[in-house]
C-alpha positions as CSV (number, residue, x, y, z in Angstrom):
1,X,202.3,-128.7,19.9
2,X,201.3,-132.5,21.0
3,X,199.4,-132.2,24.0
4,X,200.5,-135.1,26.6
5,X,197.1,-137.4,27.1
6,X,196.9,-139.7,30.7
7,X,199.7,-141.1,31.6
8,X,200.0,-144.1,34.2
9,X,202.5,-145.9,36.4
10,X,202.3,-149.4,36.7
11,X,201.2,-151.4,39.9
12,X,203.2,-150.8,43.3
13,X,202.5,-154.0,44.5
14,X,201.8,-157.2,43.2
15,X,198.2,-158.2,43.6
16,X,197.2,-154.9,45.2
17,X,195.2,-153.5,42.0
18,X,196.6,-150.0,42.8
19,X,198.6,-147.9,40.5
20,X,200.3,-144.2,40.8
21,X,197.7,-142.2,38.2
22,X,198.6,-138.7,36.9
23,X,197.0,-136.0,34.9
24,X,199.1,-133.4,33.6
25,X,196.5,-130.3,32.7
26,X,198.2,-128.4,29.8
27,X,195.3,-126.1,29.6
28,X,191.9,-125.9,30.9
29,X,189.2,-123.1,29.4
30,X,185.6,-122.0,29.8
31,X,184.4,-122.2,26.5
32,X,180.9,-121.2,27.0
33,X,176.9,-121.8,28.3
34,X,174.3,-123.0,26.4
35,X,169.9,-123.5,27.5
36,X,169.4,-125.5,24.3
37,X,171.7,-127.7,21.7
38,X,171.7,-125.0,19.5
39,X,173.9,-123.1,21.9
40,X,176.5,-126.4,22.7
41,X,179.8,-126.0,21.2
42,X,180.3,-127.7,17.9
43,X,182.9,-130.0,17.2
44,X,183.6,-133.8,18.8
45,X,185.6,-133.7,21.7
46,X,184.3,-136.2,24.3
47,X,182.4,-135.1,27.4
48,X,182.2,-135.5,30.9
49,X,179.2,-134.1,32.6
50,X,178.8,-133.5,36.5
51,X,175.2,-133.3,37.7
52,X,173.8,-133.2,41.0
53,X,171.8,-131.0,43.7
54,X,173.0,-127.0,44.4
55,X,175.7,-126.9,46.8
56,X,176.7,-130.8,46.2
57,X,180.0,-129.2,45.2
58,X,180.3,-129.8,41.7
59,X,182.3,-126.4,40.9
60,X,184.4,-126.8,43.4
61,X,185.1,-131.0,41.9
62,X,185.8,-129.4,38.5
63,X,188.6,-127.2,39.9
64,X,190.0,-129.5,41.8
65,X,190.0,-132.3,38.7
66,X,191.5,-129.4,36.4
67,X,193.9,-128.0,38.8
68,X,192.5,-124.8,38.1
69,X,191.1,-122.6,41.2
70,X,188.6,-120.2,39.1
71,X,188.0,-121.9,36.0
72,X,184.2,-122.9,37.7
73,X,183.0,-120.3,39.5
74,X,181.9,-121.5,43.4
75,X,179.4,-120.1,45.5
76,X,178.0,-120.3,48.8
77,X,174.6,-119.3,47.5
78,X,173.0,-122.5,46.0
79,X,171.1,-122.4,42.4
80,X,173.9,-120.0,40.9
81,X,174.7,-122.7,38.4
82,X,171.6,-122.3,35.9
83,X,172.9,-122.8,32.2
84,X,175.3,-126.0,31.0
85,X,178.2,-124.8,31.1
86,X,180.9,-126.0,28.8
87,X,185.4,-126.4,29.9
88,X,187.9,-127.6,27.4
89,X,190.2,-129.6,29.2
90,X,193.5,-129.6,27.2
91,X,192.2,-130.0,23.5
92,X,191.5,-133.2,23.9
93,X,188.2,-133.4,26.1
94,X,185.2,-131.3,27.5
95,X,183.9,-130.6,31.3
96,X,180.1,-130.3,31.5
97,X,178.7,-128.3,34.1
98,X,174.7,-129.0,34.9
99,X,172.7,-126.7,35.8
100,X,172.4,-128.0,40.6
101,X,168.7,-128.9,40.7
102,X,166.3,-128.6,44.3
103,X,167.1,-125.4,45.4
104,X,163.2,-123.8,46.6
105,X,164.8,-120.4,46.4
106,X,165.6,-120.6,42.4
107,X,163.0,-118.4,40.7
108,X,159.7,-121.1,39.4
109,X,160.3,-120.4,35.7
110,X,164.1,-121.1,36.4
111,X,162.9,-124.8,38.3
112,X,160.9,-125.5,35.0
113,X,163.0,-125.1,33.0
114,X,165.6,-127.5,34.3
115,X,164.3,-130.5,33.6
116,X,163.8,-130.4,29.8
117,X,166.9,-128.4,29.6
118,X,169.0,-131.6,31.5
119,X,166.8,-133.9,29.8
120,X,168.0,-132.7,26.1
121,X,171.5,-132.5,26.7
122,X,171.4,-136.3,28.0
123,X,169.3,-137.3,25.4
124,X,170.8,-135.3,22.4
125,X,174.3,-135.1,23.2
126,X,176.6,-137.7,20.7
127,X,179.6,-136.4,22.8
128,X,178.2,-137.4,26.5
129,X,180.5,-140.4,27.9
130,X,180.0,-140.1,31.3
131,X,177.6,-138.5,33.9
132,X,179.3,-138.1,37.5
133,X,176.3,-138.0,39.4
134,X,177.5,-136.3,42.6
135,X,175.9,-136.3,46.1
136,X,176.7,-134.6,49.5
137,X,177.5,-137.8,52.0
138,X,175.2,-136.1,54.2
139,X,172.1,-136.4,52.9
140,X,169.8,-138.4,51.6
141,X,168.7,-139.3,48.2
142,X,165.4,-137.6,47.2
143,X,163.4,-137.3,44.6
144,X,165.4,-135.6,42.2
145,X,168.0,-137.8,42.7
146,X,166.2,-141.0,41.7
147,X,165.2,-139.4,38.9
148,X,168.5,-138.5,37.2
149,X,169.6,-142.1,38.1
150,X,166.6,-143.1,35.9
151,X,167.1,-140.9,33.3
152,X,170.6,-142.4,33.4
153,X,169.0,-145.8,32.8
154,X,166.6,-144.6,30.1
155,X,169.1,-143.6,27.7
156,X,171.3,-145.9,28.4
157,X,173.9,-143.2,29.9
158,X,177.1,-144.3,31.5
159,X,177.2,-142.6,35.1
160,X,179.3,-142.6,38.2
161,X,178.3,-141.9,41.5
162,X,180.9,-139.8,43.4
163,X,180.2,-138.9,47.1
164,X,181.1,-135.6,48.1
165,X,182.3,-133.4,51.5
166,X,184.1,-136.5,53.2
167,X,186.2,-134.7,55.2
168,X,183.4,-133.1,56.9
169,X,182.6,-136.4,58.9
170,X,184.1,-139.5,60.5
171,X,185.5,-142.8,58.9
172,X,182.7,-144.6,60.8
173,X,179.8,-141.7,59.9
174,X,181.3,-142.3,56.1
175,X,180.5,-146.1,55.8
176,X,177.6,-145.7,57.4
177,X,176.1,-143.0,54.9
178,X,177.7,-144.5,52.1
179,X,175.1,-148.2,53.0
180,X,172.4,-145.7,53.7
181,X,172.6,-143.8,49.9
182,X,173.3,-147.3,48.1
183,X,170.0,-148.6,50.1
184,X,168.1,-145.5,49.1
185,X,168.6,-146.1,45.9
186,X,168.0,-150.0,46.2
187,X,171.5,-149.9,44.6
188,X,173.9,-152.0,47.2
189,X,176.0,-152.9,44.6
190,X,176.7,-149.4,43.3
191,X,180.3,-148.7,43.8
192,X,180.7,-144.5,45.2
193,X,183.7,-142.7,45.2
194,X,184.3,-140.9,47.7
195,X,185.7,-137.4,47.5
196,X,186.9,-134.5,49.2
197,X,187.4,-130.6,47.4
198,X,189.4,-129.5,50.4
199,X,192.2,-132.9,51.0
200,X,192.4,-133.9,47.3
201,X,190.5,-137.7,48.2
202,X,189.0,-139.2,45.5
203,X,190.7,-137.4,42.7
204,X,192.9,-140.1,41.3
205,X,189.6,-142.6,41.3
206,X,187.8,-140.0,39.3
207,X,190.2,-139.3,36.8
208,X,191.4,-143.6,36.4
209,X,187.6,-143.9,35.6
210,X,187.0,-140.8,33.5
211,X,190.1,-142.2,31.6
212,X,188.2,-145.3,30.6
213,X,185.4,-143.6,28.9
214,X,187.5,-140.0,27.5
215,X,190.4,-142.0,25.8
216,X,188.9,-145.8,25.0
217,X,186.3,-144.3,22.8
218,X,188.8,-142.4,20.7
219,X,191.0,-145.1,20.6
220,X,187.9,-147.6,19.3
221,X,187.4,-144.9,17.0
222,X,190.7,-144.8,15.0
């Protein structure tokens, strides 16, 4: 069976840059979870990786993207997430699920080990195309955070910045957060998108980006 790949509309309006996107989901699989690249799948799918803090809402962005309730298990307790978890999306692409950093209540040896297990996978990883790097709108960028954007810079990793829980404040508290993020990270020119689990926002933007990276690089590969 041919599975169907992206498929776009073209432009409804003349000059408006927008364009119907759609993303038919054939199938969508947990495949397994790895510590070390020993453990990572074999094979050379492309892969999109989702990082951020515990409880950004990175689970619940994978279901909603795969149009799959349950294929990544959500929580209300933060730190469940400790292992990268790996999702074939229809044959022709992997999810990565990192391991949500800055939780105090994860056991110590499980907060060690985080970093060099993140570290590897963006360092190691042929497959890796894109990082989205996803933050709650409500906080604040700490530590942790600048970090992974460095890492992103340090290997040369392709990332996206996806802001999370919109629909949880106002249009006016949103473009207010949004400049106060971008200036934490001394990043105004840093383009977000913003993103909702529960009304669906966002989703089209992620997957018209995640298309660049998934299906260009096959294509340059032919």
């Amino acid at each position: 069976m041919t599975l169907s790949p992206i498929t776009t509309q073209s432009p409804r309006g003349e000059g408006e840059g927008e364009r119907d996107f759609q993303m038919k989901i054939l199938s969508a699989n947990f495949v397994k979870s790895a510590v070390e690249p020993s453990h990572y799948p074999a094979g050379t799918l492309p892969e999109i990786a989702f990082a951020g803090k515990s409880n950004v809402g990175k689970s619940s962005m994978i279901n909603v993207l795969s149009q799959r309730k349950g294929l990544a298990k959500t929580s209300n307790s933060p730190g469940r997430t400790q292992l990268i978890n790996f999702f074939n999306i229809n044959d022709q692409f992997s999810f990565v699920d990192l391991p949500g950093y800055g939780y105090a209540k994860v056991p110590v040896a499980v907060r060690k080990n985080w970093g060099p297990m993140v570290e590897t996978y963006l360092k190691e990883r042929r497959e890796l195309r894109l990082v989205i790097f996803i933050m709650d709108i409500r906080r604040n960028p700490d530590i942790n955070d600048i970090k992974m954007l460095r890492w992103f810079d340090y290997y040369r990793i392709p990332y996206l910045l996806a802001l999370t829980k919109i629909d949880k404040i106002s249009r006016n508290q949103t473009v207010m957060r949004r400049r106060v993020i971008l200036d934490s990270f001394k990043r105004p020119a840093l383009t977000p998108v913003l993103f909702s689990a529960k009304t669906g926002a966002g989703r089209d933007e992620l997957w018209g980006e995640m298309e660049k990276f998934i299906f260009e690089v096959r294509n340059n590969n032919r």
